[in-house]
N, C-alpha and C positions, 0 to 999 in steps of 0.2 A: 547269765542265763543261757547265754549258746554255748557255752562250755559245756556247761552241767548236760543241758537237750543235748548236745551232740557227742559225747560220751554215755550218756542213756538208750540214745537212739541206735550206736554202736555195736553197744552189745545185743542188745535186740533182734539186729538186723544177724547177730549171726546165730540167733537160734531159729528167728520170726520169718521166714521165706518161703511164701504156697508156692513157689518154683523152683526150689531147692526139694532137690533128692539126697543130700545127706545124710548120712547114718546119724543117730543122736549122739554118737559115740564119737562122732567127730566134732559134731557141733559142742557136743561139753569139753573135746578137750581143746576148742578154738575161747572158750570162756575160761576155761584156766589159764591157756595162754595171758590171756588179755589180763587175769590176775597178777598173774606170776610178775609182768610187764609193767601194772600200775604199783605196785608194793613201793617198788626202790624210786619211782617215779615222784611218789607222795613222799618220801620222804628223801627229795632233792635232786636223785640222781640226775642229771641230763637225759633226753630221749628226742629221738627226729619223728617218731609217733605223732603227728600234726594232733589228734586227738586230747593222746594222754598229755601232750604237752600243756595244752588248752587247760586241760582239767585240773592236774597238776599247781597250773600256775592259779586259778581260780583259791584250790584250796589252800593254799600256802595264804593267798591274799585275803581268805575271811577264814582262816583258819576254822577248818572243815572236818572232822573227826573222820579217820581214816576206816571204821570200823563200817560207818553208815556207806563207802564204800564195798567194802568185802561184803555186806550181808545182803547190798542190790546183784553183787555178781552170784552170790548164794543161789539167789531165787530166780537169778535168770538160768542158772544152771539146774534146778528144776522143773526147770522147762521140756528139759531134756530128757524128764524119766517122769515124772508122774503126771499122770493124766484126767488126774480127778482129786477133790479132797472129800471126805465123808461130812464135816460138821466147819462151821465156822468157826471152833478152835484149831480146826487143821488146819481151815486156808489163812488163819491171823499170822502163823510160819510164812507163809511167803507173801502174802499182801503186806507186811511190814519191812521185807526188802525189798520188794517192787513199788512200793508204793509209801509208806508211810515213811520212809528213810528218805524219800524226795522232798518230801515236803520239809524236814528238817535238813536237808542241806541247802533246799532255797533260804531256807530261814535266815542264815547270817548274812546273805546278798540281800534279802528284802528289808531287814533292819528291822528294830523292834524298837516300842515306846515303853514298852516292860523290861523287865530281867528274863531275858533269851528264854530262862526254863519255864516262866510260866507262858510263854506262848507254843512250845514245843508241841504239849499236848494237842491243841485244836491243829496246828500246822499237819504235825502227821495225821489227824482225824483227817485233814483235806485231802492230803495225799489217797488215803484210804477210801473216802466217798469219790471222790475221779475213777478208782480203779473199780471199783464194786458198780457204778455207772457204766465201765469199758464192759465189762462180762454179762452184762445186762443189756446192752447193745450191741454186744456183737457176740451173744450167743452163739449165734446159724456159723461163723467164721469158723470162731475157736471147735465146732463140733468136725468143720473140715479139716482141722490139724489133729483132730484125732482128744479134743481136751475138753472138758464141762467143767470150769470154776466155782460152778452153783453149785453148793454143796449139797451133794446128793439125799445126805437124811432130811435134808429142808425140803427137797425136791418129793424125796418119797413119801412124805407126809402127805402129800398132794393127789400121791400115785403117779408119779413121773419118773419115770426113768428114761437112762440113753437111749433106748430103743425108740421108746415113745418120741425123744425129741430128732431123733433124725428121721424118724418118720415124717413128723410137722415138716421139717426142712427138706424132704424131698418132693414129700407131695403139696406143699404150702398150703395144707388146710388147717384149719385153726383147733384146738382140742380145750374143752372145759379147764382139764386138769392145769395144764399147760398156765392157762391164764391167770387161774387162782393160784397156783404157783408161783408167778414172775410178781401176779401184786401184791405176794405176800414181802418177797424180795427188794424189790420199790418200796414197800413201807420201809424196809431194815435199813435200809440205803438212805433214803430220808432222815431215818434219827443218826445215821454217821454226819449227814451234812448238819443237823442242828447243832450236834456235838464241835462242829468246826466251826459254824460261822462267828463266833467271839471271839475270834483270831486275828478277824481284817481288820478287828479295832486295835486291835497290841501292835498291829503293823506300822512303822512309818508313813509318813502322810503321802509322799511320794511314790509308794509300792500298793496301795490300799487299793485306787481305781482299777489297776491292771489286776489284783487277785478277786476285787470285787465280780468284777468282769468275768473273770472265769466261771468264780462259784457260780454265776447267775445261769450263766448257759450251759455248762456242765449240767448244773440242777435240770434245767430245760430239758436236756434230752430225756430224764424220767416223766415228766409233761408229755412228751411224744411219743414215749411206751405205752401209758397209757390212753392219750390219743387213738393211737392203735389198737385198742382192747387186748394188748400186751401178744399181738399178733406179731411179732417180730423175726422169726426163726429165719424169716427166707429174704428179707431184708434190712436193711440197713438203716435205720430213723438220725432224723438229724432238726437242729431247730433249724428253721424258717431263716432264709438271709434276713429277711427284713426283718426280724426279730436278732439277728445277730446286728445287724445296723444299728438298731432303735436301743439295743443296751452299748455296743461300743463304743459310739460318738461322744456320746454323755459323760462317759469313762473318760472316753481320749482327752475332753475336755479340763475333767476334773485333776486330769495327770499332770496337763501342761500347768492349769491354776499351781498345784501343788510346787511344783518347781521352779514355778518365778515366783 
């Protein structure tokens, strides 16, 4: 798992930086680098790369399909040049390298009580409901890098546009549109996670509390958009520690039974 995070986290870190003044033209060709570097890596070569080395050996060790690499560096490399998608078949192109390819490569470290393929499906639906959660939460952010992941005809359905939403985010006042928008999005988000949660059950007993865990509070933070009457743009919602306590414990609990 710190492999896979800290090779994710990696490449991110070289597109993802509100203190980086980088050209994007740099920053894409520091993610091709990092291609170019992981290819011969995955398939043996030695590297002093602390990272790729990491990662590398991860995949060799639950043999990890090389491809679900190239298509996350894909979409972190569009990060780099598009700034918006029109419809949720545009953003399925890159929420399935950024997101849904994760989920399928935890999948052979978290182990399955099925045939790998029939949990694939819900795994990447998780990955998918996490990142549709991130753009939903951190709207107001990604509008400071210059990006809106909410697909704009869903948006303009609503009569939302860019404009409209950095307005909400400079002046932090709240707009109709705005909100019957975002719970239009929160519902969609919603049926990704329904479509995922029959997955924790394919999971090995041992791996089940920790993604349990997740889905629950992940989900939580669309609890908290709404909470907020989906007033979000100028800051940052998060669930309640003691709400992160009152489901973790329980978890940690169910994780140790699991293993002894």
């Amino acid at each position: 798992m710190h492999a896979l995070y800290g090779f994710a986290r990696y490449a991110d870190e070289i597109v993802d930086d509100l203190d980086d003044s980088r050209p994007a033209a740099e920053k894409a060709a520091g993610i091709d680098d990092l291609a170019a570097r992981l290819r011969p890596a995955l398939a043996g070569a030695p590297t002093v790369h602390p990272v790729l080395a990491a990662v590398a050996d991860t995949a060799r060790r639950y043999d990890l399909d090389p491809a679900h690499f190239a298509d996350f560096l894909a979409s972190m490399r569009m990060d780099t040049t598009v700034t918006e998608y029109a419809t949720f078949e545009d953003l399925d192109g890159y929420v399935h390298g950024s997101a849904a390819v994760i989920g399928l490569l935890m999948l052979p470290v978290l182990g399955t009580t099925v045939p790998r393929s029939e949990a694939e499906g819900p795994a990447a639906a998780l990955g998918v409901a996490f990142q549709l959660t991130n753009f939903l939460r951190d709207v107001g952010e990604d509008l400071d890098r210059g990006r809106v992941y909410l697909p704009t005809e869903e948006l303009a359905a609503f009569g939302v546009d860019r404009e409209l939403l950095v307005r909400c985010r400079r002046t932090r006042r709240p707009d109709p549109r705005v909100r019957r928008a975002l719970a239009h999005l929160v519902a969609h988000t919603r049926a990704v996670y329904r479509r995922a949660e029959p997955g924790i059950g394919m999971l090995e007993p041992v791996s089940r509390a920790c993604v349990a865990c997740a889905f629950t509070l992940y989900r939580g933070i669309l609890d908290q958009i709404e909470a907020a009457d989906h007033h979000v743009l100028h800051r940052r919602v998060s669930v309640p520690r003691r709400t992160r306590v009152a489901v973790a414990l329980p978890g940690l609990l169910r994780a140790i039974a699991a293993r002894s």
